[in-house]
ZADO-1210 file (C-alpha; in nm, 4 decimals, padded with zeros to 6 digits):
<atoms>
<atom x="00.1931" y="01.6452" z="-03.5606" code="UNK" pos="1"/>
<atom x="-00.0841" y="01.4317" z="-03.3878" code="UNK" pos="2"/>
<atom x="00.0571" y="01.0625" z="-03.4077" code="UNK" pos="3"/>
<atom x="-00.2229" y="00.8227" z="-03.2121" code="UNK" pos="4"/>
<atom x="-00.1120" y="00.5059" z="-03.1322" code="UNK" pos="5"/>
<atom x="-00.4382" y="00.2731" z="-03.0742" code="UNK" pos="6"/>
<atom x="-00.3675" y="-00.0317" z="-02.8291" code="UNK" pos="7"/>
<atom x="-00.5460" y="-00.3249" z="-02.8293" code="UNK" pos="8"/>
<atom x="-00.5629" y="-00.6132" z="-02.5813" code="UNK" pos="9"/>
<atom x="-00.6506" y="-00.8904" z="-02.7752" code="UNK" pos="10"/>
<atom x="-00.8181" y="-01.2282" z="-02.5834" code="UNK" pos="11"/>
<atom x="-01.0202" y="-01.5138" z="-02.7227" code="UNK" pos="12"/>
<atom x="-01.1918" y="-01.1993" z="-02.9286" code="UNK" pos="13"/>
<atom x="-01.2447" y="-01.4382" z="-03.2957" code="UNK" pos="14"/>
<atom x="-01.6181" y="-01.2809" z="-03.2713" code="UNK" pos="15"/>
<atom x="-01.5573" y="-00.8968" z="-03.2042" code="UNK" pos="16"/>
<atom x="-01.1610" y="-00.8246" z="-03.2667" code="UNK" pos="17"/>
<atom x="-01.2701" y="-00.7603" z="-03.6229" code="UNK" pos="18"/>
<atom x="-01.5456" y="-00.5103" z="-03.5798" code="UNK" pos="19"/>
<atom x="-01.3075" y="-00.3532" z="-03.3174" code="UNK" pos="20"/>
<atom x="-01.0481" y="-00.3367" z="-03.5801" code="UNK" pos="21"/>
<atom x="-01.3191" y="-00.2072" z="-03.8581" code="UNK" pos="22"/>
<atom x="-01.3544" y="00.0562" z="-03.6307" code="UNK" pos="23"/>
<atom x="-00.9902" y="00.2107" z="-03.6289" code="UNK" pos="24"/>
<atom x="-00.9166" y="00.1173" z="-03.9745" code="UNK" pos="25"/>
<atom x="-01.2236" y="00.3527" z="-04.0503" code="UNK" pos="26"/>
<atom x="-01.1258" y="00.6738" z="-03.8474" code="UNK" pos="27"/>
<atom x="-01.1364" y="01.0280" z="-03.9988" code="UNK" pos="28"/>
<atom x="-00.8241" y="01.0599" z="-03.8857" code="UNK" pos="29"/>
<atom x="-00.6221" y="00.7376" z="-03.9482" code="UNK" pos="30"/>
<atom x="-00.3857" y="00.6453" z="-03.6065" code="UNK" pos="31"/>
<atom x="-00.0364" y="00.6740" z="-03.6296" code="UNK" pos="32"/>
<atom x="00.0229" y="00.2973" z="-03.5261" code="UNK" pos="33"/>
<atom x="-00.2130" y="00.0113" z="-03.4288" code="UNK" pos="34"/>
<atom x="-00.0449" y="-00.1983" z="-03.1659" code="UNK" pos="35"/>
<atom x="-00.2719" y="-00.5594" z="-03.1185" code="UNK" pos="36"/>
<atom x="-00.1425" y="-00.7629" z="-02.7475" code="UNK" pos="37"/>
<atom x="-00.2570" y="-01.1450" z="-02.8143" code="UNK" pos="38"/>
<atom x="-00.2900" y="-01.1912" z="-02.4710" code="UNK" pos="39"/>
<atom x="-00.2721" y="-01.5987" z="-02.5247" code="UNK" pos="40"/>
<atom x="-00.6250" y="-01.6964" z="-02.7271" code="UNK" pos="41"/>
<atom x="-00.6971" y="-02.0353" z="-02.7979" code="UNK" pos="42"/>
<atom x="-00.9429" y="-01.8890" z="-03.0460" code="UNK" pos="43"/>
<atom x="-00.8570" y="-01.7573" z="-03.4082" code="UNK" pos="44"/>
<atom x="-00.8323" y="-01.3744" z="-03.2766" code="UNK" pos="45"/>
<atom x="-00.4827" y="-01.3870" z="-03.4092" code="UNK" pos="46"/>
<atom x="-00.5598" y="-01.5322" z="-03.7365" code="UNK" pos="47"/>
<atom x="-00.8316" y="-01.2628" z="-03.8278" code="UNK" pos="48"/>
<atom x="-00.6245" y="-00.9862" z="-03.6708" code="UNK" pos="49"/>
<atom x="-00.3114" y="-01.0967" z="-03.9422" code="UNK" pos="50"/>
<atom x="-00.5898" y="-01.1194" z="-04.2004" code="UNK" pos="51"/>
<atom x="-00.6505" y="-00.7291" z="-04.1374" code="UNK" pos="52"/>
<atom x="-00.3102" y="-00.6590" z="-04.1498" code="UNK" pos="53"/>
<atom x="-00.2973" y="-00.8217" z="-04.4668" code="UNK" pos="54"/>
<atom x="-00.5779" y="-00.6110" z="-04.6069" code="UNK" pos="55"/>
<atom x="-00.4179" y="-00.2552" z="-04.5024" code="UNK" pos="56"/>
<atom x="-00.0627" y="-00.2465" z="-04.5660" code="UNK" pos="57"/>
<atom x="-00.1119" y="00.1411" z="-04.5697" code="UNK" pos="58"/>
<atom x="-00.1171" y="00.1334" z="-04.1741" code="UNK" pos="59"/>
<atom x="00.1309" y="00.0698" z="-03.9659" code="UNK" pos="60"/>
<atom x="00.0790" y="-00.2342" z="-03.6959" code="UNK" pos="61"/>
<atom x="00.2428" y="-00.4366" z="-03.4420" code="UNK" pos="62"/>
<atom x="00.0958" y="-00.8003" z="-03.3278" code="UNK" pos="63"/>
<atom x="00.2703" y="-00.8953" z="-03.0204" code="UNK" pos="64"/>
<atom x="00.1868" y="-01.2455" z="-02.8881" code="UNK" pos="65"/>
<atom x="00.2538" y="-01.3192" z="-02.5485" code="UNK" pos="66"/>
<atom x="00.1120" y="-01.5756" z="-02.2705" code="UNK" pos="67"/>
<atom x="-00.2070" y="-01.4722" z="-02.0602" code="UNK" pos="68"/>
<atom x="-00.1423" y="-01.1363" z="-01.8053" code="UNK" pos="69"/>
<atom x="-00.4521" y="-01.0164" z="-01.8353" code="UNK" pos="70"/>
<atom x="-00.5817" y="-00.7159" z="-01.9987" code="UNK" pos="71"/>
<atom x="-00.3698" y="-00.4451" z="-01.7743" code="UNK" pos="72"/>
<atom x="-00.0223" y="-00.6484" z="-01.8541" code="UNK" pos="73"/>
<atom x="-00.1633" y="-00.6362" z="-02.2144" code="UNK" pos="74"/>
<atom x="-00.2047" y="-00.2719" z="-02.2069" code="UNK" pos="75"/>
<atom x="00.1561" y="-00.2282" z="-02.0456" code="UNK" pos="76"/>
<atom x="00.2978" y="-00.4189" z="-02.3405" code="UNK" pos="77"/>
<atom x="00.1502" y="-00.1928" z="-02.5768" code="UNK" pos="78"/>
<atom x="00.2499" y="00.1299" z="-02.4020" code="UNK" pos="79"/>
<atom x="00.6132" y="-00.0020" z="-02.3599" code="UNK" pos="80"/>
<atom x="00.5696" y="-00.0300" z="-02.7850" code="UNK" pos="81"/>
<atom x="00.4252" y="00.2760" z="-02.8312" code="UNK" pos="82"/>
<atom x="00.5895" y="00.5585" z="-03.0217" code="UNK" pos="83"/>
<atom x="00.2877" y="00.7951" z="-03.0615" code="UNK" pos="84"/>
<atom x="00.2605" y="01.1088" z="-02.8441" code="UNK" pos="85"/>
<atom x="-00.0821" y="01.0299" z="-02.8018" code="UNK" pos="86"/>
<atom x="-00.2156" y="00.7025" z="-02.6567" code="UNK" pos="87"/>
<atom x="-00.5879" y="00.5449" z="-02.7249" code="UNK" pos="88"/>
<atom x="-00.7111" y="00.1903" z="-02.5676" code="UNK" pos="89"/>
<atom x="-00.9787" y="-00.0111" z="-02.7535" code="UNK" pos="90"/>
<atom x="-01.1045" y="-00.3277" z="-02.5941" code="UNK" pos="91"/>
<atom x="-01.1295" y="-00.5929" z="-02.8208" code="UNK" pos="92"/>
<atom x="-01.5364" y="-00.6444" z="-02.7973" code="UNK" pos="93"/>
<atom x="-01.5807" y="-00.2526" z="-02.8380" code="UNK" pos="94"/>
<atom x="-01.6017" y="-00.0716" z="-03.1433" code="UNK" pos="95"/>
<atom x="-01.5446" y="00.3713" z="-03.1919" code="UNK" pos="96"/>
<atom x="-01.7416" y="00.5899" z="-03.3974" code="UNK" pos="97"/>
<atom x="-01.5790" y="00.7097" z="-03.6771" code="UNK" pos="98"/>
<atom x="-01.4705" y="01.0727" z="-03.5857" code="UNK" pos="99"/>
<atom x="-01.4129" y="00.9211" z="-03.2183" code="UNK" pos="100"/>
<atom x="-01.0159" y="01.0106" z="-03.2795" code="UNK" pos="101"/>
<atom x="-01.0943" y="01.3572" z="-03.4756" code="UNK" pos="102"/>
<atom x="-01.3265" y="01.5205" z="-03.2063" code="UNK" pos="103"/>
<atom x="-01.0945" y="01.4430" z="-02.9133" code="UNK" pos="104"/>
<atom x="-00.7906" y="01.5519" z="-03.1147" code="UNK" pos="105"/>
<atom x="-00.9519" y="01.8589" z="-03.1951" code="UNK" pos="106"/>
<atom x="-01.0634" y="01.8889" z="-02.7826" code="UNK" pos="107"/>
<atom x="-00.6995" y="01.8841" z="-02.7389" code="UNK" pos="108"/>
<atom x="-00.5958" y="02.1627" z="-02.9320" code="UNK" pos="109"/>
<atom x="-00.8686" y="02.3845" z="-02.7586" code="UNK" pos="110"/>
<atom x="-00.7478" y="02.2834" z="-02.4487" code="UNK" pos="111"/>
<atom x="-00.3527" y="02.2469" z="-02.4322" code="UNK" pos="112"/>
<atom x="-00.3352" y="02.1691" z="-02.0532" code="UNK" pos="113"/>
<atom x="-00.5777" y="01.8249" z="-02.0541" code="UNK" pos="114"/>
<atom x="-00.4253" y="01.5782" z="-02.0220" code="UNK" pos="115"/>
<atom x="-00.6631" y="01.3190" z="-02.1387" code="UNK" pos="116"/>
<atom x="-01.0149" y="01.3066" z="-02.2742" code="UNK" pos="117"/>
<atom x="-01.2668" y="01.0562" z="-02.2299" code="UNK" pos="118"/>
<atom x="-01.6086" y="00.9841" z="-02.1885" code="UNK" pos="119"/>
<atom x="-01.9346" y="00.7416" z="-02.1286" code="UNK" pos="120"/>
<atom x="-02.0311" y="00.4743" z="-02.3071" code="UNK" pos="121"/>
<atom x="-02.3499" y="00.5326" z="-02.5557" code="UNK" pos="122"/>
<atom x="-02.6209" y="00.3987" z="-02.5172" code="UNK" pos="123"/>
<atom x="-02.8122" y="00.4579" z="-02.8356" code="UNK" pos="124"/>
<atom x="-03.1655" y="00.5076" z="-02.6763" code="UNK" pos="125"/>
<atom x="-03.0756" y="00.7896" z="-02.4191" code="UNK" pos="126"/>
<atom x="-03.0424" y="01.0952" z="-02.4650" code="UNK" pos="127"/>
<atom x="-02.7016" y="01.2141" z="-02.2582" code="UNK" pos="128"/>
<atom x="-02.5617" y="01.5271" z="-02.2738" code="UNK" pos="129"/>
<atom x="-02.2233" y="01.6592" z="-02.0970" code="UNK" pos="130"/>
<atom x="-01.9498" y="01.9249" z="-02.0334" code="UNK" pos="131"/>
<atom x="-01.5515" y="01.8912" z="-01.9739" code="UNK" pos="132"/>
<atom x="-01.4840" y="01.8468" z="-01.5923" code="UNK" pos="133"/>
<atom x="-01.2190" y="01.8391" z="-01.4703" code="UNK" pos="134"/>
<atom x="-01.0742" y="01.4947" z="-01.2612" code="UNK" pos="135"/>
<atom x="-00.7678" y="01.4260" z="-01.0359" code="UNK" pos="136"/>
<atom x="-00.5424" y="01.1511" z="-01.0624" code="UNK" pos="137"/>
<atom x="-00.6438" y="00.9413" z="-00.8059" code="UNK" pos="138"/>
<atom x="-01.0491" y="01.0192" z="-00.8948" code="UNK" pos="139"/>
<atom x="-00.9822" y="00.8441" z="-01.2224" code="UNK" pos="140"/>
<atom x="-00.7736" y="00.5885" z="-01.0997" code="UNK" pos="141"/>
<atom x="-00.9937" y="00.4694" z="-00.7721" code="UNK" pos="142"/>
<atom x="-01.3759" y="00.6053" z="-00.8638" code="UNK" pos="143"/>
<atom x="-01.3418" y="00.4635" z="-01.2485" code="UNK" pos="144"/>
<atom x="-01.5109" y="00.7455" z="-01.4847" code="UNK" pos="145"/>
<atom x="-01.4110" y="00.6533" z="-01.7981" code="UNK" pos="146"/>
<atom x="-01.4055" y="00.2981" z="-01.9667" code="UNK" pos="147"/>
<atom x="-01.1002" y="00.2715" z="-02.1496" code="UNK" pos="148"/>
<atom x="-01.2033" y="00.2462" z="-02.4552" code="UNK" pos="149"/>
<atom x="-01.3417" y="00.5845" z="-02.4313" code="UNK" pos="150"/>
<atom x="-00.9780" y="00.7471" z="-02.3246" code="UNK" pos="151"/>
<atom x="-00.7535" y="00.9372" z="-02.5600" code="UNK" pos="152"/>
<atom x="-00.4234" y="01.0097" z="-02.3493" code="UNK" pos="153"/>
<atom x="-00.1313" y="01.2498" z="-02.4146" code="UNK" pos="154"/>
<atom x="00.1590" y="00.9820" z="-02.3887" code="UNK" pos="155"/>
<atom x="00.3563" y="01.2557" z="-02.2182" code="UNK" pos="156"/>
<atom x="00.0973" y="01.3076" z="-01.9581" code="UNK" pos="157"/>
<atom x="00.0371" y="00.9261" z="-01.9311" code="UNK" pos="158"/>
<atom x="00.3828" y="00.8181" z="-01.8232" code="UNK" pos="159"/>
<atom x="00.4340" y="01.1071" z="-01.5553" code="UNK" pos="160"/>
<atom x="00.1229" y="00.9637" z="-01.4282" code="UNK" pos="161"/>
<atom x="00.2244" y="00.6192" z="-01.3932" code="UNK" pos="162"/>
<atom x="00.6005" y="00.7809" z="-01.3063" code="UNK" pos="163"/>
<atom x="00.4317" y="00.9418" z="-01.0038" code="UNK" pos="164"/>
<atom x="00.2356" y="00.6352" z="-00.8867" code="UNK" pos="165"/>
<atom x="00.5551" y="00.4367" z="-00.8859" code="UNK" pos="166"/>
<atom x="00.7291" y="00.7025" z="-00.6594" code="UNK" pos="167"/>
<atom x="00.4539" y="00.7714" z="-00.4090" code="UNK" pos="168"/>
<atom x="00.2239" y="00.5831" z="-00.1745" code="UNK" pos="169"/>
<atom x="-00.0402" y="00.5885" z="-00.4251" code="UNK" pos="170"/>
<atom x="00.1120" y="00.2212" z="-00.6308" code="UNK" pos="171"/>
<atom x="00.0352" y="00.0070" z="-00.3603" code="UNK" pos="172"/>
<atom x="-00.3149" y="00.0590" z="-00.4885" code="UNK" pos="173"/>
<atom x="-00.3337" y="00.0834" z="-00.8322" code="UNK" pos="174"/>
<atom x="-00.4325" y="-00.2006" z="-01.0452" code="UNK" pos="175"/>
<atom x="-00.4989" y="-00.1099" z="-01.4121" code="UNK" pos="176"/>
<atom x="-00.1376" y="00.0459" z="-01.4310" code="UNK" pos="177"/>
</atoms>
């Protein structure tokens, strides 16, 4: 079973954390879990966030407050919280299209070996069109392809990542993980 857990980093966002949220909430496929890192606002992010919560008992979330990290300790918060086996980052001031979760989940089951899926960010008066291609490691890490929010990770392949970046040369360079 496809279980997406959707982390969000979460700071002084009172003006987009809800259309963010709106976003989710709506998928064609509903996520597994919605994990929400206050990453210490001084805004009302947390407020709205709890007053979404509220409104959809029928999902399953986790608000985690915790002092200012920045964004990557955010996103290591959530991943230490996750239990999905399939990991999706949304930025607090960006919002997905609705079948953004379906279409990538169905990528996945064409294509067993990926490892993650991603891709640009729209921009509603172009006209882009694109193919799979295929990216290393350390091309995604150090030439930045994707923006996060565009990223739908198998956890599996996620943590072996970061597991191999801890045990090889490659962590005294990384900065998002």
């Amino acid at each position: 079973m496809n279980k997406v857990t959707v982390i969000i980093p979460v700071y002084n966002a009172e003006k987009t954390i809800g259309r963010a949220l709106a976003s989710v909430l709506n998928q064609t496929i509903a996520p597994y879990e919605i994990i929400i890192i206050d990453d210490g606002s001084h805004d009302n992010s947390s407020l709205i966030v709890q007053e979404h919560i509220d409104l959809n008992p029928m999902f399953k979330f986790h608000l985690i407050k915790k002092s200012n990290g920045g964004v990557s300790s955010a996103r290591n918060v959530g991943l230490k919280k996750a239990t999905g086996n399939y990991i999706a980052f949304l930025d607090s001031d960006d919002e997905w299209f609705l079948d953004k979760l379906e279409k990538q989940l169905t990528i996945f089951d064409g294509f067993t070996n990926f490892g993650f899926i991603g891709g640009l960010i729209y921009r509603p008066k172009e006209n882009i069109q694109g193919s799979l291609l295929e990216i290393s490691l350390s091309d995604l890490i150090f030439k930045n392809y994707f923006q996060p929010s565009t990223v739908l990770f198998k956890k599996r392949s996620l943590i072996w990542s970061v597991f191999l970046m801890k045990h090889s040369d490659m962590q005294k360079k990384v900065i998002f993980l």
